[in-house]
C-alpha positions as CSV (number, residue, x, y, z in Angstrom):
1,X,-4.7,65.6,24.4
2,X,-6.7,67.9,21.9
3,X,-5.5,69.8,18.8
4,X,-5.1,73.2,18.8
5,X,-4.4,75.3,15.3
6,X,-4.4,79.0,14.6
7,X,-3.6,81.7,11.4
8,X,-4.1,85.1,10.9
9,X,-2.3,86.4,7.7
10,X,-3.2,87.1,3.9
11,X,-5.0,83.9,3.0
12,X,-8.1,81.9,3.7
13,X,-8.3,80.7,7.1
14,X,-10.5,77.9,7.2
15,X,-8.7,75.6,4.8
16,X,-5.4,76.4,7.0
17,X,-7.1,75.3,9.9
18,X,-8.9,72.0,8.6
19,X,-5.4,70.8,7.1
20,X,-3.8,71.5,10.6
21,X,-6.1,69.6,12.6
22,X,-6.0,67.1,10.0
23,X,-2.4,66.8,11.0
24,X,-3.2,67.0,14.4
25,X,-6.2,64.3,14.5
26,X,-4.0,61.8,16.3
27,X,-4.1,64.2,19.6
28,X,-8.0,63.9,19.4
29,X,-11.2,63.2,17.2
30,X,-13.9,62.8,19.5
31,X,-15.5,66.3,17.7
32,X,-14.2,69.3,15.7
33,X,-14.9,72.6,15.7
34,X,-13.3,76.1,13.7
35,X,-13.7,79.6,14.7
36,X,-13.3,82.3,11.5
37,X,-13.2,86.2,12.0
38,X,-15.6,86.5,8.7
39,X,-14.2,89.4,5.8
40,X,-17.2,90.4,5.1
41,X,-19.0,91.1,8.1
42,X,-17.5,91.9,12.0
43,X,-18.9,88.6,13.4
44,X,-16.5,85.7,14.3
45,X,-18.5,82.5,13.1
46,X,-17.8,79.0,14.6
47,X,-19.3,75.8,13.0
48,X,-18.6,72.1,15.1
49,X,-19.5,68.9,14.7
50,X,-19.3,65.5,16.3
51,X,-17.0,62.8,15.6
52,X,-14.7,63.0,12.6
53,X,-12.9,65.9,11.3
54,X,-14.2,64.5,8.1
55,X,-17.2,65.9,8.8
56,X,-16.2,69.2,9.6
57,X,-14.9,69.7,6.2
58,X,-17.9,68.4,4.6
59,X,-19.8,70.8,6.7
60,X,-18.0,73.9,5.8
61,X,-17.4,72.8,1.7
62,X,-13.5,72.2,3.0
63,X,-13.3,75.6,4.7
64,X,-14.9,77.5,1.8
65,X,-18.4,78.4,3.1
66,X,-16.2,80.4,6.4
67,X,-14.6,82.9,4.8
68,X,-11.8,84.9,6.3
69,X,-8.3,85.7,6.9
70,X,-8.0,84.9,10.9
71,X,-9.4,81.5,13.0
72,X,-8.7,79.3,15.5
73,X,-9.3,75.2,14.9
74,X,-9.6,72.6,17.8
75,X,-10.2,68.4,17.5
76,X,-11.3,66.9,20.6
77,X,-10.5,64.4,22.9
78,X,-13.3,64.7,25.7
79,X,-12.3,65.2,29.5
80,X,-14.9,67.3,30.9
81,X,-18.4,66.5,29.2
82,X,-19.2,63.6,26.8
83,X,-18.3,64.2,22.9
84,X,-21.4,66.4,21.4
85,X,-21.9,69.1,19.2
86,X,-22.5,71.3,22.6
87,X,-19.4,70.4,24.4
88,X,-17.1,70.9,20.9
89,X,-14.6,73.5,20.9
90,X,-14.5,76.4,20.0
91,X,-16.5,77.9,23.2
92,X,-17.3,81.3,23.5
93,X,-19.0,84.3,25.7
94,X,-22.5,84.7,26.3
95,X,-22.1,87.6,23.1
96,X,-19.8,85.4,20.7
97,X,-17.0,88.3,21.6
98,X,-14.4,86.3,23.1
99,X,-13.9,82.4,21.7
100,X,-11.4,80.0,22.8
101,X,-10.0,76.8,22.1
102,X,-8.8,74.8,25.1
103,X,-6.1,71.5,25.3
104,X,-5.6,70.5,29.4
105,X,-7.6,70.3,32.3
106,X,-8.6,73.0,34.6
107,X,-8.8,71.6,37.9
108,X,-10.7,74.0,39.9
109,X,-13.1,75.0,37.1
110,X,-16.0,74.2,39.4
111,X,-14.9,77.0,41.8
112,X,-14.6,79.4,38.7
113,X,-17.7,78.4,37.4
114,X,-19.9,79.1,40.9
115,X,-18.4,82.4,41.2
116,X,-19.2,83.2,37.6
117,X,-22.9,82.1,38.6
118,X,-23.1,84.5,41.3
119,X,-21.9,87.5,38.5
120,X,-24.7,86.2,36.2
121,X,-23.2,83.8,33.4
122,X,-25.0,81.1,32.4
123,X,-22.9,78.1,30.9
124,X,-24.4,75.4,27.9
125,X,-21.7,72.8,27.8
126,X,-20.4,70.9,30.5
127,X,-16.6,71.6,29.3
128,X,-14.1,73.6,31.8
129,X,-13.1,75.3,28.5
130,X,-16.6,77.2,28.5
131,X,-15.5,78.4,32.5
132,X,-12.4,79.7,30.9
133,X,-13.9,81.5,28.0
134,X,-16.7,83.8,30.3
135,X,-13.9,83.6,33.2
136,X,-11.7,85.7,30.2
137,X,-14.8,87.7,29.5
138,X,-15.4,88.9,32.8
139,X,-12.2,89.8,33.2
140,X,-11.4,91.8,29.6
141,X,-15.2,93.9,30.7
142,X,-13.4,94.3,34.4
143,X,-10.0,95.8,32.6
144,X,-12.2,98.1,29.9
145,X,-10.9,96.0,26.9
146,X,-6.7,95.4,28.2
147,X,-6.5,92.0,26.7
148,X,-3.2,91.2,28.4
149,X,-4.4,92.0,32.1
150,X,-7.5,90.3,31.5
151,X,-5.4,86.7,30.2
152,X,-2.6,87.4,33.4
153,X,-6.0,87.4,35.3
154,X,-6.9,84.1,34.1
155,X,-3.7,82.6,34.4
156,X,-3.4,83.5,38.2
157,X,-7.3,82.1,38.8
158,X,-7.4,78.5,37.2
159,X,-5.1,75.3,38.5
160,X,-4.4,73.3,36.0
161,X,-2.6,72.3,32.5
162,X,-3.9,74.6,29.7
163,X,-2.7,75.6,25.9
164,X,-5.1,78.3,24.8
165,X,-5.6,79.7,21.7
166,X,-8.0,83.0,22.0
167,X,-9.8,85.4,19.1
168,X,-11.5,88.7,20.5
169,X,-14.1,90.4,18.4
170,X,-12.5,93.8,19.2
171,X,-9.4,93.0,17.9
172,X,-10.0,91.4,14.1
173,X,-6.9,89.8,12.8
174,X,-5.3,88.9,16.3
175,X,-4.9,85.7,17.8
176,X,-3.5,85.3,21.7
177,X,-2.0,81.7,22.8
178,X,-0.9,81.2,26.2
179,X,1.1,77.6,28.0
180,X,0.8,76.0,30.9
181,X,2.2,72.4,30.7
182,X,0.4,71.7,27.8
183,X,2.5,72.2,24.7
184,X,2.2,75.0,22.0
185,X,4.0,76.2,19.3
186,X,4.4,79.3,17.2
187,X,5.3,79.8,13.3
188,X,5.8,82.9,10.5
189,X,5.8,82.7,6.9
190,X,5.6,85.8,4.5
191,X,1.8,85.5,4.4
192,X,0.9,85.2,8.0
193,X,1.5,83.8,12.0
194,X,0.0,80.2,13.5
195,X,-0.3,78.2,16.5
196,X,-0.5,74.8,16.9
197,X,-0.6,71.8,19.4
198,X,2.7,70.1,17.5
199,X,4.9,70.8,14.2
200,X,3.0,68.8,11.5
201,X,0.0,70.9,11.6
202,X,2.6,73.8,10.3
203,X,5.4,72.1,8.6
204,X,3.5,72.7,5.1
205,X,3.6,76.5,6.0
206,X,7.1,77.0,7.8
207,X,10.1,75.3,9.5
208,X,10.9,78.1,11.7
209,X,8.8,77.5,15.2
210,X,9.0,78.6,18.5
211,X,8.4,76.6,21.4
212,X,5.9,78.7,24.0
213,X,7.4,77.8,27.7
214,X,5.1,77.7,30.7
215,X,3.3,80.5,31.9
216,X,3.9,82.7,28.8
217,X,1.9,84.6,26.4
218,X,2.0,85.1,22.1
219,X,0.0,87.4,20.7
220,X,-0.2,87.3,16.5
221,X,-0.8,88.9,13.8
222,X,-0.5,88.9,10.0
223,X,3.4,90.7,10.3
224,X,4.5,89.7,13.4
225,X,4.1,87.3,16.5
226,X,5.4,88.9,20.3
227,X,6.2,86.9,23.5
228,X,5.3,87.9,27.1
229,X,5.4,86.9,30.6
230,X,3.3,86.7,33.4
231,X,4.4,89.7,34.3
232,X,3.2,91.4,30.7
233,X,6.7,92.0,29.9
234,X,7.9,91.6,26.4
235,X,10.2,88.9,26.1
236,X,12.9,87.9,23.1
237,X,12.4,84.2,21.6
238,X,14.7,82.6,19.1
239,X,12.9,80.1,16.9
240,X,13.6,76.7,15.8
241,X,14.4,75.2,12.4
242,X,12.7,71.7,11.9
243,X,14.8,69.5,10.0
244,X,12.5,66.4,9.0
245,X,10.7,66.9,6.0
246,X,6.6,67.8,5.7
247,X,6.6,64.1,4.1
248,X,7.8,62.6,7.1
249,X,4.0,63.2,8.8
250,X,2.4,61.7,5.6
251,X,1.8,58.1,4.9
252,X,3.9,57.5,2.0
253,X,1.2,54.9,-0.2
254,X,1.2,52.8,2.9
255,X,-2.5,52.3,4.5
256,X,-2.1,53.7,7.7
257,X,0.4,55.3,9.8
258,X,1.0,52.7,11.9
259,X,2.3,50.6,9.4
260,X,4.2,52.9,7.8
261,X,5.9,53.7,11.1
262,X,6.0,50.2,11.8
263,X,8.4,50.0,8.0
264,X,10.8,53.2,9.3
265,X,11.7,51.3,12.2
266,X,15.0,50.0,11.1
267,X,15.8,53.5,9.9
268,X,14.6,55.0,13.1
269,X,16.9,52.6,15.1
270,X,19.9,53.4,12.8
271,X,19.6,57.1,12.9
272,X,19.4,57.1,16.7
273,X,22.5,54.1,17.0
274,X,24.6,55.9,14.4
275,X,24.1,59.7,16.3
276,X,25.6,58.1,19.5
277,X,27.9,55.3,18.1
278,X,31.4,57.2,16.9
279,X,33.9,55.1,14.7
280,X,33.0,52.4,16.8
281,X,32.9,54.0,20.4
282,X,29.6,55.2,22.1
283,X,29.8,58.6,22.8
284,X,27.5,60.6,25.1
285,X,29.4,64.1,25.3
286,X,25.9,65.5,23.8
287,X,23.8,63.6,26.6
288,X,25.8,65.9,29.1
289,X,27.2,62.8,31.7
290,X,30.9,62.4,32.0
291,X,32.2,59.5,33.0
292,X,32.8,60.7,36.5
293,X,29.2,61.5,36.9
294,X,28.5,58.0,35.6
295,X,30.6,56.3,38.0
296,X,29.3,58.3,41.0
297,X,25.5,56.7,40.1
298,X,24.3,54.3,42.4
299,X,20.7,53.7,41.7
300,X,19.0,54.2,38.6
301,X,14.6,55.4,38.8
302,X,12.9,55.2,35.7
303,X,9.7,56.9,35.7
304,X,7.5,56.5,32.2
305,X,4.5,55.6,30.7
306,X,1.9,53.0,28.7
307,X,4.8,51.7,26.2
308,X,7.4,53.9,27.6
309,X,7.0,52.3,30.9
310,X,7.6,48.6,29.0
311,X,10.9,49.9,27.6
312,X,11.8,51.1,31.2
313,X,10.7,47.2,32.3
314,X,13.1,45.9,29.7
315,X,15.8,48.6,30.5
316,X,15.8,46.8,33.9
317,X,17.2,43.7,33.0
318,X,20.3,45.3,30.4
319,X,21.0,47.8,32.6
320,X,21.4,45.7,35.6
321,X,22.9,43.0,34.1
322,X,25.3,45.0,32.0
323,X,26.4,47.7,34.6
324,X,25.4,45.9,37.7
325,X,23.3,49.0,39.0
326,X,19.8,48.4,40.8
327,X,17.2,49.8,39.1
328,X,13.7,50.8,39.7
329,X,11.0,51.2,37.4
330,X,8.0,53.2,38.3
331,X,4.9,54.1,36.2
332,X,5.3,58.1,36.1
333,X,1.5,58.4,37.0
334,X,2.3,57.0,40.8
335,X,6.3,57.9,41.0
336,X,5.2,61.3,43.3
337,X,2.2,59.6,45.4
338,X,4.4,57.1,46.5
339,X,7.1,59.7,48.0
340,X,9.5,58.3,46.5
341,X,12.9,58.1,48.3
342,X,15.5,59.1,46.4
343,X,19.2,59.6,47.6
344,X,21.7,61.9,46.5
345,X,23.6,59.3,43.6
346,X,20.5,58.4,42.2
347,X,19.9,59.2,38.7
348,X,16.3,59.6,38.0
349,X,15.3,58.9,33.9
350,X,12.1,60.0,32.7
351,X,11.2,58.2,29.0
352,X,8.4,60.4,26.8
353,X,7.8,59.9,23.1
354,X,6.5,63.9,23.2
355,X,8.4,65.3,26.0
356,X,4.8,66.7,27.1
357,X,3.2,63.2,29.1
358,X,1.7,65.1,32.0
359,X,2.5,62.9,34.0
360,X,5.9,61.8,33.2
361,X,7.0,65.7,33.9
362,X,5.0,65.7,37.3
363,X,7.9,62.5,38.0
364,X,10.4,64.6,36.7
365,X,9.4,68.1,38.5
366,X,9.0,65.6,42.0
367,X,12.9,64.6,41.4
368,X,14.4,68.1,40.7
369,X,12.1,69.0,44.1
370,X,14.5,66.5,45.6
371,X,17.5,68.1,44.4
372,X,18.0,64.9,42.3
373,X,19.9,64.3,39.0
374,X,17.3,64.0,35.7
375,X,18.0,62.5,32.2
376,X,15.6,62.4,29.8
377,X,14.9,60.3,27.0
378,X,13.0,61.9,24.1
379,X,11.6,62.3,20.3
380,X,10.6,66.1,20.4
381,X,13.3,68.7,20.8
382,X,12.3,71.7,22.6
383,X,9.8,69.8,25.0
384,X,8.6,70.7,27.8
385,X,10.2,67.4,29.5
386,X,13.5,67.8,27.4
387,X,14.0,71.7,28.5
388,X,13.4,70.9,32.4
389,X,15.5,68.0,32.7
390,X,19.4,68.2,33.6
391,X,20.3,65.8,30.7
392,X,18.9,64.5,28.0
393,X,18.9,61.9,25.4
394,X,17.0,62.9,22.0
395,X,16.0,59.7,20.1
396,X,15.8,60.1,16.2
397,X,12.7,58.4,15.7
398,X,10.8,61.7,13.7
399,X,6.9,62.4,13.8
400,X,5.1,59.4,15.1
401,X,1.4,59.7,13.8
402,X,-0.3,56.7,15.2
403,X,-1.6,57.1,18.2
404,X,0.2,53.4,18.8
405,X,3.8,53.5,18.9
406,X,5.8,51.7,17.6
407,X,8.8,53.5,16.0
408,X,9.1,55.4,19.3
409,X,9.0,52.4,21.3
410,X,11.8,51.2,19.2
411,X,14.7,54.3,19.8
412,X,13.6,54.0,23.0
413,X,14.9,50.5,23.4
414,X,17.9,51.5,21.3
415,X,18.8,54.7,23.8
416,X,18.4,52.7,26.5
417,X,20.9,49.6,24.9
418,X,23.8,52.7,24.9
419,X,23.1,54.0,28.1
420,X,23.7,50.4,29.4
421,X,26.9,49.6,27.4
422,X,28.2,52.7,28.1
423,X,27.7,52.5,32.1
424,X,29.3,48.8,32.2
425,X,32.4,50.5,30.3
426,X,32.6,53.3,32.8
427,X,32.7,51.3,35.2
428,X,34.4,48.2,34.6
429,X,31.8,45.6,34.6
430,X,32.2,44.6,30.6
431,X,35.9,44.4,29.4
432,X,36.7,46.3,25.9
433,X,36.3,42.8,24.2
434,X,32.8,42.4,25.3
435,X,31.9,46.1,25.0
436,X,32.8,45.6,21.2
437,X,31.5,42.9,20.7
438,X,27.9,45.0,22.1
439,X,28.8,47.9,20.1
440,X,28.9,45.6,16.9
441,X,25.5,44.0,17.1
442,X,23.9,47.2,18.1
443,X,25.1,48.2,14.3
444,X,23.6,45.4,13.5
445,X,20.2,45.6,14.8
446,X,18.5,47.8,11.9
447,X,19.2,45.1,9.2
448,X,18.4,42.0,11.7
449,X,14.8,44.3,12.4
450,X,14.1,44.3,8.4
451,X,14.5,41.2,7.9
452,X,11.6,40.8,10.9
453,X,9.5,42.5,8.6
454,X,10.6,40.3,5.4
455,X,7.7,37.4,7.0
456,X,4.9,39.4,7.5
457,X,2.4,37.9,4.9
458,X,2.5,34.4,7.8
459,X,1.6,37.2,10.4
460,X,-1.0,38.7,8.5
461,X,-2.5,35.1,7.6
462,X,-2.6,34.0,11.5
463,X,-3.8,37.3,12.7
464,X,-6.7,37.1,9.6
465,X,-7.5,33.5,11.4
466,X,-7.5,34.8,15.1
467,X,-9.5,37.9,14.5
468,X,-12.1,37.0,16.4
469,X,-10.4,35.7,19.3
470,X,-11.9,37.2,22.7
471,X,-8.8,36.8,25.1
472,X,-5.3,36.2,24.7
473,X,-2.0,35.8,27.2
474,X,1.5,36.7,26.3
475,X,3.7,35.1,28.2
476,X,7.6,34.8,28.9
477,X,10.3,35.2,31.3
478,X,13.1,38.0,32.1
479,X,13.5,39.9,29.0
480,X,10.6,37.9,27.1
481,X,8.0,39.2,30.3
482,X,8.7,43.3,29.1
483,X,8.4,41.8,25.8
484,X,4.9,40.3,26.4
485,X,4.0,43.6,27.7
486,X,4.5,46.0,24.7
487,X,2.6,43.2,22.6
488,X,-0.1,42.4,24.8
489,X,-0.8,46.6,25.3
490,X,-0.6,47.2,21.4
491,X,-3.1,43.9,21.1
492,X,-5.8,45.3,23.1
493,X,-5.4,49.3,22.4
494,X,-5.9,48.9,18.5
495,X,-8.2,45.9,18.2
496,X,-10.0,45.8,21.2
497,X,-9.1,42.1,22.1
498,X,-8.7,41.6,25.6
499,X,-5.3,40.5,26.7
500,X,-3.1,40.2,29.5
501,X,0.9,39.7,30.1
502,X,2.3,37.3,32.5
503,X,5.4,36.5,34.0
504,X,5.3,32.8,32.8
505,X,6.2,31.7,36.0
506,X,3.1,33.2,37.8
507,X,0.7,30.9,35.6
508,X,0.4,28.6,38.4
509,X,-0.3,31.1,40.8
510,X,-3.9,31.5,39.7
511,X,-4.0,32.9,36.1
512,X,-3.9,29.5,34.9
513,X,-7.4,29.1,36.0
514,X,-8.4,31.1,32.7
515,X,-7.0,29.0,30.4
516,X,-9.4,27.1,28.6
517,X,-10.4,25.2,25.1
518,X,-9.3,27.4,22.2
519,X,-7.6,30.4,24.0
520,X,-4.9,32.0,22.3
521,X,-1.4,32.0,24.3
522,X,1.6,34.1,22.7
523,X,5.1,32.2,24.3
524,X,8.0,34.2,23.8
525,X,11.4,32.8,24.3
526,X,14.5,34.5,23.0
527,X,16.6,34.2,26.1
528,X,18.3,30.6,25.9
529,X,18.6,30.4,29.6
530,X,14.9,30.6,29.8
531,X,13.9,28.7,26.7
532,X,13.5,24.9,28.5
533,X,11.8,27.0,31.6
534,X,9.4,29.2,29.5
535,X,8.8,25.6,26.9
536,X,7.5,23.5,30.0
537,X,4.7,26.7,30.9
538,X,3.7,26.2,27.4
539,X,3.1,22.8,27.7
540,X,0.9,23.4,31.2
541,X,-1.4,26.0,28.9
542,X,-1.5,23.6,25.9
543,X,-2.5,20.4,28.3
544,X,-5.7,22.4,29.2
545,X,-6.3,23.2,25.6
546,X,-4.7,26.4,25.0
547,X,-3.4,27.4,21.3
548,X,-0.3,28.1,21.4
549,X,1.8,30.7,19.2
550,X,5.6,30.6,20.2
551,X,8.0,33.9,19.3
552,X,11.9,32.4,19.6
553,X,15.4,32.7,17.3
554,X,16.4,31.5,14.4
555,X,17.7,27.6,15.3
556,X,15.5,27.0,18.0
557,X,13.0,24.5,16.0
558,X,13.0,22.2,18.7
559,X,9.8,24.7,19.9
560,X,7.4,23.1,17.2
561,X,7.0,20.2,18.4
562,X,4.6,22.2,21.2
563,X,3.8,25.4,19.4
564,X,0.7,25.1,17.0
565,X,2.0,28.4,15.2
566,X,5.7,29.4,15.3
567,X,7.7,32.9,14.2
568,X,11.5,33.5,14.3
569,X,13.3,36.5,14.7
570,X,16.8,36.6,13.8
571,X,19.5,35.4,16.9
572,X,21.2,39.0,18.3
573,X,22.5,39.5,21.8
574,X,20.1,38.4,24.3
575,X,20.2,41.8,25.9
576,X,19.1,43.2,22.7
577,X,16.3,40.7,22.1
578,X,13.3,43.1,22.4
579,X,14.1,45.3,19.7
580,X,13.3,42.0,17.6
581,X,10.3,40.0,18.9
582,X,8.3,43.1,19.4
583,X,8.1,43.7,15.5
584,X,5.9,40.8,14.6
585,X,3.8,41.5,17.9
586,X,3.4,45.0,16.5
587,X,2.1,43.2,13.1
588,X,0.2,40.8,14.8
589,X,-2.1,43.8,16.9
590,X,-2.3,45.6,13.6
591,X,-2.9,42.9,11.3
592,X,-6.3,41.5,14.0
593,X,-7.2,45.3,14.0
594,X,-7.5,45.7,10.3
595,X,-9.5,42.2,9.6
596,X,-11.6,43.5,12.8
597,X,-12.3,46.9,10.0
598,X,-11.2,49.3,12.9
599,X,-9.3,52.4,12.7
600,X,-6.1,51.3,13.4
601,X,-4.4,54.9,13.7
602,X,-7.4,56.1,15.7
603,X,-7.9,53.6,18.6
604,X,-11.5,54.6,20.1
605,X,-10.8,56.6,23.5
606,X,-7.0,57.1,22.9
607,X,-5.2,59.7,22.0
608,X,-1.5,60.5,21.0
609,X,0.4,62.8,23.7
610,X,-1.0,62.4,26.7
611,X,-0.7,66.1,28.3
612,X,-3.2,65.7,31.2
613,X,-2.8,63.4,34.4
């Protein structure tokens, strides 16, 4: 989950890296740290900090005090140690010769770190990264200086996930990165070569990138950047244009990310809709499944987490009402402990905003062991997830900044709405009347999501009032439950307040206990089959003194006479339902955050991709 930046070329170093791992703080910001080959001296200098990156440019006069033409950055998110000025990366050899920077974790680091005990290094941090960088050592002094052999080495000796970026003092103006299921990318420009964890810490300095797969090897310079295997064979990579814009990772006179992100969601939704929606027809030729494959597909498994995993709850319902296929929905982190039984006509569907979430990929690596069918569904071409699976389904969402998602979230919903309507079509279970009449309001859905946003001054108002609220239940039924889920998880991870989601109908199976004087309860109710069901829970809560705030449609009034606080969403196709009501639950988590004075893009002890398990 930590950032990861590099450059060598013709300019300053340090101000490259701070303004990548500015770009990159989402992935991490428990402490900073840069690493700079000096010009005017052979010593490689490295100044961290704690906390902020903020600080690190303060620190080093915005990169100017750390001159030179070749560095390596890092932001943190801690795994192994707490967040200090000791346990900051860059790490480096008892001698300062070899320094690395380090995203993963390095699973037998313990058995490294003994051995290297017994050959007489001493270690100051408690990081696994520091066992890497004198493991690295020890083997470029065993190999007389062969840099390659000496990172092959490494890579046979640790288990684990690990992007590394590594600076050697004997070779100024070189940088080494090296993959194992944590992501990495390369770029050129006429002035020099980088590295990074993800494309907006480089967008500014090149659209070309290439994408580092597992187990292999760049090495940099100033002219030219070369690939190699495990095997220390050159390889050939083609690079990758990037087509969003650098502006598209900035936050466009909005106060943070997340609400900017929150305001491209109808945008987001269109431009994934209108890539698979063809004069009318849904079309999946570039998702790779004809429509024998689709009607050979008994069972769908959807593995996926945090707000992934609530679009998979939601896909549930639309998928098995639409197409009449059972589906299961695990969270990826328990999908391969369980061993999971998966026949031959299953289709397994793995949903990640990054295409790196550890261990969404660990679900999809456990169904290709099975010999079983994958699609995924994802933001970032040329991930890791996207490049294993056997189909996939890109969503159109573009660089998601805040570490809460929201945009994301939202394509997710709206891949998973085609994949359903598509399905019943194949095979039969919606006529072509109905299937237009779902194709139509899918269309529909980006306008119907603006207009959401239109009544967001009454959000902020009730949030401003509820700010200091300690506890608060969502609750609803079918569709309105996976609802309830996204907006009690983006309650709780950006403001801190504790809440839970219930299946309304469980209330009286012992959560009702908890409901006292005062309380905050969120009722949603969009389905119309559910509304007089869901409307009688709300009136149990509200008899033992609960305040009630109801989410419905447009027309459905009838809901004030027991909701102290009401919102409406525009009326869609009930299928479609949570691609509405989660927009002023989004609002609602930011709106508490910001009258709480919390850093809403940087939730404490969160981070953006989650790349380790």
């Amino acid at each position: 989950m930590c950032g990861i930046v590099g450059y060598t070329g013709g300019g300053q170093a340090a101000p490259v890296l701070l303004d990548g791992l500015e770009k990159l703080e989402y992935r991490g910001y428990d402490s900073a740290g840069i690493a700079v080959k000096r010009d005017d001296s052979d010593r490689i200098e490295i100044v961290k900090v704690k906390g902020r990156l903020n600080q690190l440019a303060k620190k080093t006069d915005s990169g100017r005090t750390v001159p030179g033409f070749c560095g390596i950055g890092h932001t943190r998110w801690a795994t192994h140690g707490e967040p200090s000025m000791v346990n900051a990366h860059p790490h480096h050899s008892d001698d300062q010769s070899v320094i690395v920077v380090h995203n993963g974790i390095i699973e037998n680091y313990l058995e490294l770190k003994e051995k290297l005990l017994k050959k007489g290094y001493a270690f100051y941090s408690q990081t696994d990264t520091e066992v890497i960088t004198k493991l690295l050592d020890y083997y470029y002094r065993k190999y007389q200086g062969n840099t390659l052999e000496a990172i092959v080495k490494v890579m046979l000796r640790v288990r684990g996930s690990y992007a590394l970026g590594i600076m050697l003092k004997e070779e100024p103006g070189v940088i080494y990165s090296v993959r194992k299921d944590s992501p990495l990318i390369a770029g050129r420009n006429a002035q020099g070569s980088f590295i990074a964890s993800d494309v907006p810490a480089i967008l500014k300095y090149t659209r070309s990138v290439y994408y580092l797969d597992n187990l292999e090897i760049a090495r940099l310079t100033k002219d030219e950047i070369s690939f190699y295997n495990i095997d220390k064979e050159e390889i050939p990579k083609e690079p990758v244009e990037i087509k969003w814009d650098a502006e598209a990772a900035e936050k466009g006179g909005f106060e943070h990310f997340m609400m900017k992100e929150i305001h491209e969601q109808p945008a987001a939704v269109r431009d994934t809709i209108c890539s698979y929606i063809k004069d009318g027809k849904i079309n999946l030729d570039s998702v790779g499944l004809t429509d024998e494959d689709i009607q050979g597909i008994k069972r769908l498994c959807i593995a996926a987490c945090g707000s992934a995993y609530h679009v998979g709850i939601a896909a549930k319902y639309v998928i098995e009402d639409l197409a009449k296929i059972p589906v299961d929905v695990d969270l990826a982190s328990e999908f391969r402990y369980r061993d999971p039984i998966l026949e031959p006509d299953t289709l397994v569907v793995v949903i990640s905003q990054s295409g790196e979430t550890a261990d969404s990929l660990a679900a999809l690596r456990e169904a290709k062991r099975q010999g079983i069918r994958t699609l995924a569904i994802v933001n970032v071409v040329g991930s890791s997830i996207p490049r294993e699976a056997d189909n996939v389904f890109y969503t159109m969402a573009g660089p998601e900044i805040a570490v809460a998602t929201t945009k994301a979230y939202s394509t997710q919903l709206a891949a998973s709405y085609l994949i359903a309507v598509h399905f019943a079509l194949v095979r039969g279970t919606i006529d072509e009347a109905h299937y237009e009449r779902l194709t139509k309001e899918l269309l529909l859905l980006p306008d119907k999501i603006a207009k959401v946003l239109e009544d967001k001054e009454r959000l902020q108002w009730f949030s401003s009032k509820f700010s200091n609220v300690h506890d608060i239940f969502f609750i609803g039924r079918g569709i309105d439950y996976a609802i309830s889920m996204e907006g009690s998880l983006k309650m709780k991870e950006i403001s801190y307040v504790h809440s839970e989601a219930y299946a309304a109908g469980e209330l009286k199976h012992g959560t009702i206990s908890l409901v006292e004087d005062g309380i905050l309860v969120v009722c949603v109710l969009t389905q119309d089959r559910l509304f007089e069901k869901t409307l009688s829970n709300m009136v149990e809560v509200k008899s033992r003194g609960a305040y009630l705030m109801g989410l419905t449609n447009y027309g459905n009034y009838s809901i004030e006479d027991t909701a102290d606080f009401t919102v409406y969403v525009p009326k869609t196709d009930p299928h479609f339902a949570t691609s509405l009501a989660i927009v002023p639950l989004q609002l609602m988590g930011y709106y508490v955050s910001c009258a709480k004075g919390l850093d809403v893009d940087k939730p404490r002890n969160l981070a953006k991709s989650v790349t380790v398990e």
